[in-house]
C-alpha positions as CSV (number, residue, x, y, z in Angstrom):
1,X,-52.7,-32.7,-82.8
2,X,-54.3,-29.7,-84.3
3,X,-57.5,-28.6,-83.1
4,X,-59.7,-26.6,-85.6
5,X,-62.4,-23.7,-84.8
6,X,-64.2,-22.3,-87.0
7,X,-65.1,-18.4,-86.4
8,X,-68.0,-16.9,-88.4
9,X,-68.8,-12.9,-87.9
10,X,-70.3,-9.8,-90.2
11,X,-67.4,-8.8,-92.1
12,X,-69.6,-7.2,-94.9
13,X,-72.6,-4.6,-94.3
14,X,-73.8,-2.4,-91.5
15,X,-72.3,-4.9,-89.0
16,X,-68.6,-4.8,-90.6
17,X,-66.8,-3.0,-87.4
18,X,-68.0,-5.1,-84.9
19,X,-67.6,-7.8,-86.9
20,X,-63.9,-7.2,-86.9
21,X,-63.6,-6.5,-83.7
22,X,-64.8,-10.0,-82.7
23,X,-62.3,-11.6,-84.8
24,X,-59.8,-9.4,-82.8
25,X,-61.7,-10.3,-79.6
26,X,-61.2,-13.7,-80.5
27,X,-57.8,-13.6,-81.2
28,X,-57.1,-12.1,-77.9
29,X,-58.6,-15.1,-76.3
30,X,-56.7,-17.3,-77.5
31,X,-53.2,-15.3,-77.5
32,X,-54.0,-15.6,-73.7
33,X,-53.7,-19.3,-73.8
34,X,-50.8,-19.4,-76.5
35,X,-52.5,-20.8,-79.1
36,X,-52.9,-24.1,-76.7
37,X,-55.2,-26.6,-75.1
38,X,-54.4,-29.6,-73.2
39,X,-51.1,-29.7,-75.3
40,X,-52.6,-29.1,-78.7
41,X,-52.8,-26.3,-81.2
42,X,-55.4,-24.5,-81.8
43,X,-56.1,-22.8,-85.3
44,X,-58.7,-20.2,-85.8
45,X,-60.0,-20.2,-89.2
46,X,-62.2,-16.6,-90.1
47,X,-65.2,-17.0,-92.4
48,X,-67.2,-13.8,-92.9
49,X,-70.9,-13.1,-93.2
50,X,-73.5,-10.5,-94.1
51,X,-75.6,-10.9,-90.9
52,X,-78.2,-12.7,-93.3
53,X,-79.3,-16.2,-92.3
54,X,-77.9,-17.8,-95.6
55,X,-75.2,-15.6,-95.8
56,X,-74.0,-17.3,-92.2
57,X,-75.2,-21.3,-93.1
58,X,-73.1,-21.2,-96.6
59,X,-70.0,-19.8,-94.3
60,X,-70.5,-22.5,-91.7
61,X,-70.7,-25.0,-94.5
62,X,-67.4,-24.1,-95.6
63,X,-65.9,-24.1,-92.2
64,X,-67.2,-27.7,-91.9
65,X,-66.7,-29.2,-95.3
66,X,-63.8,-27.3,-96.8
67,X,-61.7,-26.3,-93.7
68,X,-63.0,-29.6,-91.4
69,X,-63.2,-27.7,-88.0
70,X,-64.0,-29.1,-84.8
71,X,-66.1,-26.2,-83.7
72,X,-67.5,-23.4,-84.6
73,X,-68.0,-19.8,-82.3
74,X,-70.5,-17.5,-84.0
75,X,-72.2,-15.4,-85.6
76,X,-72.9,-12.3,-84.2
77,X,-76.7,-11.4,-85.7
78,X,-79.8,-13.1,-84.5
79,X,-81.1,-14.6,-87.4
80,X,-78.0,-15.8,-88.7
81,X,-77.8,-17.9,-84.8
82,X,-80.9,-19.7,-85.2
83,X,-79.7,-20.6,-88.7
84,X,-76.5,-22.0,-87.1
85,X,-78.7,-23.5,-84.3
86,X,-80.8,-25.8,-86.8
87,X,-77.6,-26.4,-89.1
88,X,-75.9,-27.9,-85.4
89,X,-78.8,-30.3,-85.2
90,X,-77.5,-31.7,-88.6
91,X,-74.0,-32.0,-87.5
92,X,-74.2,-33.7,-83.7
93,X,-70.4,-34.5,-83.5
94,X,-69.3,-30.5,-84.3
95,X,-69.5,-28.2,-81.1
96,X,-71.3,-25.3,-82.1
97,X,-71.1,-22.2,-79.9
98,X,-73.0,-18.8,-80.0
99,X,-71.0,-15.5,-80.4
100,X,-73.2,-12.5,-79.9
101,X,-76.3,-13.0,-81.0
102,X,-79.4,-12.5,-78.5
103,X,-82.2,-14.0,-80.2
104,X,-84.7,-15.3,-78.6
105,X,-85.6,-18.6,-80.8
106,X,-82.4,-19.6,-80.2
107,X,-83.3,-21.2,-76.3
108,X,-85.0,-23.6,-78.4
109,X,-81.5,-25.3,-77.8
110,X,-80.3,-28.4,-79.4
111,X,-77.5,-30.6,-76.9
112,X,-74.6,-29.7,-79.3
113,X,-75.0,-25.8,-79.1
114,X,-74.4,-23.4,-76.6
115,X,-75.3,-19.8,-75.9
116,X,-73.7,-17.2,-73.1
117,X,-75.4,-14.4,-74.1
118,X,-77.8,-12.4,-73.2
119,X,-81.5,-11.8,-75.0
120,X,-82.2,-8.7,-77.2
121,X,-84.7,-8.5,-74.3
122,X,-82.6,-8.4,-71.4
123,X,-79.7,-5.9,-73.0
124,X,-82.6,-3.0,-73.0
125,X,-83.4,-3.3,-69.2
126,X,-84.2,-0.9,-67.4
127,X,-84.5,1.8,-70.4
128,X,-88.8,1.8,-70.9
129,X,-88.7,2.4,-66.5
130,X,-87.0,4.9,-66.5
131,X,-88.1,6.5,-70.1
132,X,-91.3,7.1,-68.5
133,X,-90.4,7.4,-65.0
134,X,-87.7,9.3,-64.9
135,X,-88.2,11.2,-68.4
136,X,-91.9,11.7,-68.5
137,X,-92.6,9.7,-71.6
138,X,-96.3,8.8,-72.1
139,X,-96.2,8.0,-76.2
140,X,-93.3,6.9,-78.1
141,X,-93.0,5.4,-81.7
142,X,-89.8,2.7,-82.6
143,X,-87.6,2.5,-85.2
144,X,-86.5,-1.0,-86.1
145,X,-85.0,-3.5,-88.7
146,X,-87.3,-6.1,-89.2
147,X,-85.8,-9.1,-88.3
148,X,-85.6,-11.2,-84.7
149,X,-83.1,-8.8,-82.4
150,X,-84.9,-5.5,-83.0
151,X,-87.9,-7.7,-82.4
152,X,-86.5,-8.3,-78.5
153,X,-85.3,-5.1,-77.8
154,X,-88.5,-3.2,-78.8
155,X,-90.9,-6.0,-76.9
156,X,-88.4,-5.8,-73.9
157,X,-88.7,-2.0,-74.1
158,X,-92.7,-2.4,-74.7
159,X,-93.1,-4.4,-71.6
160,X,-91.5,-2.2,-69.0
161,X,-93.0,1.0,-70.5
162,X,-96.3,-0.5,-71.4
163,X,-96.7,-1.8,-68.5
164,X,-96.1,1.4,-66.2
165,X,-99.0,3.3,-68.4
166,X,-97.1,4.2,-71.6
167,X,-98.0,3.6,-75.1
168,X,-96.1,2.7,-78.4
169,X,-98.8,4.5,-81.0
170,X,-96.5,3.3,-83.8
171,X,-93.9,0.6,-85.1
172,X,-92.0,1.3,-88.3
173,X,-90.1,-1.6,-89.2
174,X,-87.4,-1.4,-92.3
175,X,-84.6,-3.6,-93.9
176,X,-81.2,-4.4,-92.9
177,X,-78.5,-2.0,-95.1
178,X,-81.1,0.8,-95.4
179,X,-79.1,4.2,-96.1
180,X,-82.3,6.3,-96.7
181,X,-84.9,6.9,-94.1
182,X,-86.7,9.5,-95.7
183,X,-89.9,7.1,-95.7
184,X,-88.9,5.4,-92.6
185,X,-89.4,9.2,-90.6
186,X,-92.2,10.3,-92.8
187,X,-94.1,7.6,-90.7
188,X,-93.4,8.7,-86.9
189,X,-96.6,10.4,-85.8
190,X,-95.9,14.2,-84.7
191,X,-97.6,13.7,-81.0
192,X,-94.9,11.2,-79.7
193,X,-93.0,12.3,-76.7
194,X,-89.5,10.3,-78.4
195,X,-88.8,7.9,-81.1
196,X,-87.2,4.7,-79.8
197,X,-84.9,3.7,-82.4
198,X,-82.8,0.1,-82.9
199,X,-81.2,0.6,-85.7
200,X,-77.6,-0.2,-85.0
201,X,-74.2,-0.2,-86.8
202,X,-74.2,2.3,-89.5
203,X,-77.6,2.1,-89.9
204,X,-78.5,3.3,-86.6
205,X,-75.9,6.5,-87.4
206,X,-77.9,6.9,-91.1
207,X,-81.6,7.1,-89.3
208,X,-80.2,9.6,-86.2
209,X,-78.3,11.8,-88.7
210,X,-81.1,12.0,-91.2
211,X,-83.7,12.2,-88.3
212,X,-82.0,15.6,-87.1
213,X,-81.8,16.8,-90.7
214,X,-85.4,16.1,-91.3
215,X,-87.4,16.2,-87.9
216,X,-85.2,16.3,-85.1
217,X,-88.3,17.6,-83.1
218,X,-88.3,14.9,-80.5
219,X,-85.9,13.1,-78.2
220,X,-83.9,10.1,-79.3
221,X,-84.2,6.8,-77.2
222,X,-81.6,4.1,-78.5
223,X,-81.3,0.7,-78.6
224,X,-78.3,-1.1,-77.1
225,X,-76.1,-1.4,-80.4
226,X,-76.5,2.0,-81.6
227,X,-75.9,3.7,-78.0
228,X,-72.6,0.9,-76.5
229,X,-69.1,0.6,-77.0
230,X,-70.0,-1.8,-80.8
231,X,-70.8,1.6,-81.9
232,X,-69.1,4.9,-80.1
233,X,-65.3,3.4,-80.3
234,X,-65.0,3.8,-84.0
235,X,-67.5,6.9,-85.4
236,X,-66.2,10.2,-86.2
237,X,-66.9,13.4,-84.2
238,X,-69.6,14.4,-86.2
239,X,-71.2,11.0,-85.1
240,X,-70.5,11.1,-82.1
241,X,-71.7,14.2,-82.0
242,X,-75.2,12.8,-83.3
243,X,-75.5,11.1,-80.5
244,X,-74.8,13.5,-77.2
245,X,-78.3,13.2,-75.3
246,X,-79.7,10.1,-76.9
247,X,-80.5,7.7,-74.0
248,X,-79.6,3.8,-74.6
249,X,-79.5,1.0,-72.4
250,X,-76.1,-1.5,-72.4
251,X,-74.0,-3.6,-69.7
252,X,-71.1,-2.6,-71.6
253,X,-68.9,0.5,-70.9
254,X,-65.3,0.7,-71.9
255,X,-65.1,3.3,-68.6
256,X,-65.9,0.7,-66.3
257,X,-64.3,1.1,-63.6
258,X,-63.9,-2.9,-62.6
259,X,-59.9,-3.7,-62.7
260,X,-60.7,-6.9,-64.6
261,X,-62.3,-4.8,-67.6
262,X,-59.4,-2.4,-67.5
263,X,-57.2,-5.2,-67.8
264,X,-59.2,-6.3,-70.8
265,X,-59.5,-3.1,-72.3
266,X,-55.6,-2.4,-71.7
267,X,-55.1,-5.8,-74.2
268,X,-57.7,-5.5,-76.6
269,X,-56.5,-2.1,-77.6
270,X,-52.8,-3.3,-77.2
């Protein structure tokens, strides 16, 4: 018996490179068990998206009608998981099972889907504490796309920092893909202490390139997927060079020192 799952992830847009490297992530996992399960073969079948909601629903479609699969692990943007979360409540004999996406709407679960992940929300921890506690930040403006995950990470950010006497005296929201943010940073007030941006993939490297170019007069805070590993193991120098100094918040380090990650790290990049 062949079993059949179904993998949907960004392979097109801002999201392309860690996209890929959940296919390879993937891939990994199952290398570990041979391929196998209880005796029976298990085929991965790829189906790429855009990070857009329909983009994800007309890839899961195919993965169901065309390729038949008994499952489905995916996708990795927010809005395209609660798109996959009501398209599981349509198909109650497929397992459906959340990649990376930390949207909040989605833990309005249905009994056929499953999520591991963390919320947009709970990845930023920590960061608006110690932004004003530690940094002295009293008035910051954010940066965001505007759609559900940059949505969590700049209410999880608002909380801490709002609560401990900060406050966010603007919100500049833009669309997904952007590649110029002339406008967008013609709109951050000059009296902010930093910009907290959480723009991430190559959009987040666009806005803190062009911010420097343009502004640069104020610190950087960033959001978790323009400051962890999704991001800093594939730019340039010049990117990475962007971002020296730029606080972020992430559970994610690739120099962890736990001999469990090393052992992953050693096979993913094997």
């Amino acid at each position: 018996m062949t079993i059949k799952i179904g993998l949907l992830t960004t392979l097109i847009g801002p999201y392309q490179k860690p996209g890929e490297d959940g296919v390879r992530g993937a891939k990994l996992a199952l290398d570990e068990f041979n391929f196998t399960v209880g005796g029976d073969t298990v085929e991965l079948v790829v189906e790429g998206t855009n990070a857009m909601a329909s983009s994800a629903t007309d890839a899961a479609d195919r993965l169901l009608k065309k390729h038949d699969v008994d499952a489905i692990v995916g996708p990795l943007s927010v809005d395209e998981a609660v798109a996959i979360r009501d398209l599981a409540r349509l198909n109650p004999d497929k397992t459906f099972v959340n990649g990376a996406a930390g949207s909040q709407p989605i833990y309005d679960p249905t009994a056929n889907f499953f999520t591991f992940t963390p919320t947009g929300v709970q990845w930023i921890a920590g960061l608006g504490t110690f932004c004003y506690g530690r940094m002295g930040y009293r008035k910051v403006a954010t940066v965001g796309e505007a759609y559900s995950f940059p949505y969590a990470q700049i209410g999880g950010f608002a909380l801490e920092f709002c609560r401990a006497g900060g406050d966010i005296s603007k919100m500049v929201w833009c669309a997904l893909g952007t590649t110029d943010y002339t406008e967008t940073i013609q709109q951050i007030p000059d009296d902010v202490d930093a910009v907290f941006s959480t723009l991430g993939g190559t959009d987040g490297l666009h806005f803190i390139a062009q911010y420097h170019a343009q502004r640069g007069d104020k610190p950087i805070i960033a959001g978790t997927i323009c400051g962890d590993q999704s991001l800093l193991h594939f730019i340039d120098r010049a990117g990475a060079e962007e971002l020296v100094g730029v606080l972020s918040a992430s559970p994610i380090t690739d120099d962890n020192p736990d001999a469990e990650w090393q052992d992953f790290v050693r096979r993913y990049r094997a």
